[in-house]
C-alpha positions as CSV (number, residue, x, y, z in Angstrom):
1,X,40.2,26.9,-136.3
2,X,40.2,22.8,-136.4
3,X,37.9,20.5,-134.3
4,X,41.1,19.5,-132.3
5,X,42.4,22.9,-131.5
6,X,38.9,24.3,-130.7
7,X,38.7,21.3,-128.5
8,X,42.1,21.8,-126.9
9,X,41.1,25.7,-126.1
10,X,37.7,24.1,-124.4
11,X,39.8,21.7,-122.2
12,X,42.4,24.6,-121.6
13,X,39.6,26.8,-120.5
14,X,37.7,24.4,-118.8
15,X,41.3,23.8,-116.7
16,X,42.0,27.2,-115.9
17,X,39.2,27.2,-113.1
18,X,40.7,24.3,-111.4
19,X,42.2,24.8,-107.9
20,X,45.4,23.4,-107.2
21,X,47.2,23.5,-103.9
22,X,51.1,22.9,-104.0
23,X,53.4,20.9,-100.9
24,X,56.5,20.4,-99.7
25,X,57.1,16.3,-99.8
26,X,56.1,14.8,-97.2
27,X,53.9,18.0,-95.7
28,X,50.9,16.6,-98.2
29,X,48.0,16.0,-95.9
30,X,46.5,12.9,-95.0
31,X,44.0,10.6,-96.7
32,X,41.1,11.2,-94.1
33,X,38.7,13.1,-96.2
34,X,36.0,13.2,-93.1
35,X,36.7,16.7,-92.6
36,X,36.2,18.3,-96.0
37,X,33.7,15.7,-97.2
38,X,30.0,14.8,-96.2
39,X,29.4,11.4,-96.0
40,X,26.9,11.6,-98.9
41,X,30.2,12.5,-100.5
42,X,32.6,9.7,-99.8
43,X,29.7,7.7,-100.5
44,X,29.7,9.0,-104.2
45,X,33.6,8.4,-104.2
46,X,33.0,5.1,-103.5
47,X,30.9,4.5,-106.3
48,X,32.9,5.9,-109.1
49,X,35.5,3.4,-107.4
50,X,33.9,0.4,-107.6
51,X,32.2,1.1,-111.6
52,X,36.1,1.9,-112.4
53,X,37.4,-1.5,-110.7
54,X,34.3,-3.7,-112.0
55,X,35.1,-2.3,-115.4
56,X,38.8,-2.1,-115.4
57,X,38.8,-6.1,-114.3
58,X,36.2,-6.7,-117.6
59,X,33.5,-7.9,-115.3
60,X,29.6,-6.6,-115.2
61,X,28.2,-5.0,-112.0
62,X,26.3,-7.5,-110.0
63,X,22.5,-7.3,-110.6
64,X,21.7,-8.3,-107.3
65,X,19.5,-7.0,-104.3
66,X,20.9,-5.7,-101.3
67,X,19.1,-8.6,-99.3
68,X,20.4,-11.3,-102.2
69,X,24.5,-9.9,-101.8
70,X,27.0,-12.7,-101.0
71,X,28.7,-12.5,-97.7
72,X,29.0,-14.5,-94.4
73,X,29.4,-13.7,-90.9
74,X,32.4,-14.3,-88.9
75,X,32.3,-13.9,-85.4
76,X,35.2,-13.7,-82.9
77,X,36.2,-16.2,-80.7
78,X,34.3,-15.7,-77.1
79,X,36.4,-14.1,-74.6
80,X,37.9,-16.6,-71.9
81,X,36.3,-16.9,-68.9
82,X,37.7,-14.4,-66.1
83,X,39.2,-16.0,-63.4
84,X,38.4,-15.1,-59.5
85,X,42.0,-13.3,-58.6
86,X,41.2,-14.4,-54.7
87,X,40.9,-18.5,-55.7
């Protein structure tokens, strides 16, 4: 048996554990994952998110600490004044 078949039969095997679920178009469920995932979890998602994007764009990850991180506040506009109904 070659390299490449014996590695096909790996993959094949390694597939035929996967669970698939099928649905009708437009009965797929939503995108909320709160209710099958831990936060820990979506957490993890994120991350393999943002190495693919940083990579896929050619960039490096940032080195920087959490305290050093780019950003800037904005704050809404305060809220009028409430006016007395009775004046």
């Amino acid at each position: 048996m070659s390299r490449s078949h014996a590695a096909a039969e790996e993959r094949r095997a390694a597939r035929s554990s996967w669970s698939v679920k099928v649905f009708r178009l437009g009965e797929e469920p939503g995108d909320d994952l709160s209710d099958r995932t831990t936060p820990e979890e979506r957490i993890a998602m994120m991350w393999r998110l943002a190495v693919d994007a940083w990579t896929a764009a050619g960039l490096c990850l940032p080195g920087y600490t959490r305290d050093r991180m780019p950003g800037r506040v904005i704050r809404a506009p305060s809220p009028p004044a409430a006016t007395d109904p009775r004046r």
